[in-house]
N, C-alpha and C positions, 0 to 999 in steps of 0.2 A: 548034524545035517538032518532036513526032514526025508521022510522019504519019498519028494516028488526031486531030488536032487538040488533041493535050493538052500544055501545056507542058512540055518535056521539063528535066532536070537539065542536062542538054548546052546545048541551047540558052539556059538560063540564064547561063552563063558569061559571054560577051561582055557584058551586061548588069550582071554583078557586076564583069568588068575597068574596064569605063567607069567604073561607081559609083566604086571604087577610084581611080579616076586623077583623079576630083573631077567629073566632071558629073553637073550637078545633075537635070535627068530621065531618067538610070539609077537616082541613087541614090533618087529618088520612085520610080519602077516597079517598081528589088527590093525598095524597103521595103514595096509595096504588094502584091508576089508572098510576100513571107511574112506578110504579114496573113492571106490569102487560101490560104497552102501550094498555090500553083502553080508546079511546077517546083522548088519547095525546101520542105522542112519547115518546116509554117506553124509562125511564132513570132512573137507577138501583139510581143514586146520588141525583137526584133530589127527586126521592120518597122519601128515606131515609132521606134528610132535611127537605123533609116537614113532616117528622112521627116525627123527632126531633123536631121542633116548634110547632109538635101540642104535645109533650109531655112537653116542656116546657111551654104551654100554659094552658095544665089541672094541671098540678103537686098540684098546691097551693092550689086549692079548692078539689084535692082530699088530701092533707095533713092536710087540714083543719078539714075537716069529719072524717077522722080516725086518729085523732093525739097522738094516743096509739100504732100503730103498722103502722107508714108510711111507702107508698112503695116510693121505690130511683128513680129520675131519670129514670137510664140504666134500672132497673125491669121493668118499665110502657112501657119505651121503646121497649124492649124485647118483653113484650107481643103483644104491637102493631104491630109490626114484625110480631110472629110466627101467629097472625092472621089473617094479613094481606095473611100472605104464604101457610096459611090451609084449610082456610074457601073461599077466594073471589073465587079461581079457579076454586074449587070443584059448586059452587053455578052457578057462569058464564057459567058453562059446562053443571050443570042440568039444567038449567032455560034461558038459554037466558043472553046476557048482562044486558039488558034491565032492567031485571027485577033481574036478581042475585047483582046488583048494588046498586039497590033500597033497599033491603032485607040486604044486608051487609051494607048501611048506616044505617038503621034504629038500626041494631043490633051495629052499633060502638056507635053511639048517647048512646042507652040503656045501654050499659055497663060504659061511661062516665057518667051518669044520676045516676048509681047506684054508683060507686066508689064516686063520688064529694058528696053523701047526696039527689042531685036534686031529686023530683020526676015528 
């Protein structure tokens, strides 16, 4: 992040290594920074592929953990989505990038954490 609180391209990096390397709340958070073009040029397509690899990436250990009532695909997708569309703007807007960034990774990590069993 620079320090006027705006997500910087730099600071973006580590974020796209992780995504890369296969975790799945990196790869929700840059798909959700190019929804949004924070720190990378927004691109409606690219975000959206990376919310889809990062839903195909959690799917199996969250179908694991709840294999009574698993969610689909497109559901986990979905919600990724609308929270991506709900929560990051509202946050970036009260808070600074900087820090509404920060706050919305921690809570996508959390909710992945919870759905998969991890604690």
């Amino acid at each position: 992040m620079s320090n006027d609180g705006a997500v910087s391209p730099r600071s973006s990096r580590p974020i796209a290594r992780d995504a890369a390397a296969g975790d799945a709340a990196s790869q929700w958070l840059l798909g959700s920074l190019y929804l949004f073009g924070l720190g990378v040029p927004q691109d409606r397509h690219t975000g959206m592929t990376l919310m889809q690899t990062a839903t195909h990436t959690a799917i199996p250990a969250i179908r694991a953990a709840i294999p009574q009532d698993p969610l689909s695909e497109m559901e986990l997708f979905s919600a990724m989505l609308n929270l991506a569309e709900e929560a990051l703007p509202p946050m970036v807007q009260q808070h600074g990038a900087a820090w509404g960034v920060a706050s919305y990774k921690q809570s996508v990590r959390t909710i992945l954490q919870a759905l998969s069993g991890c604690q």
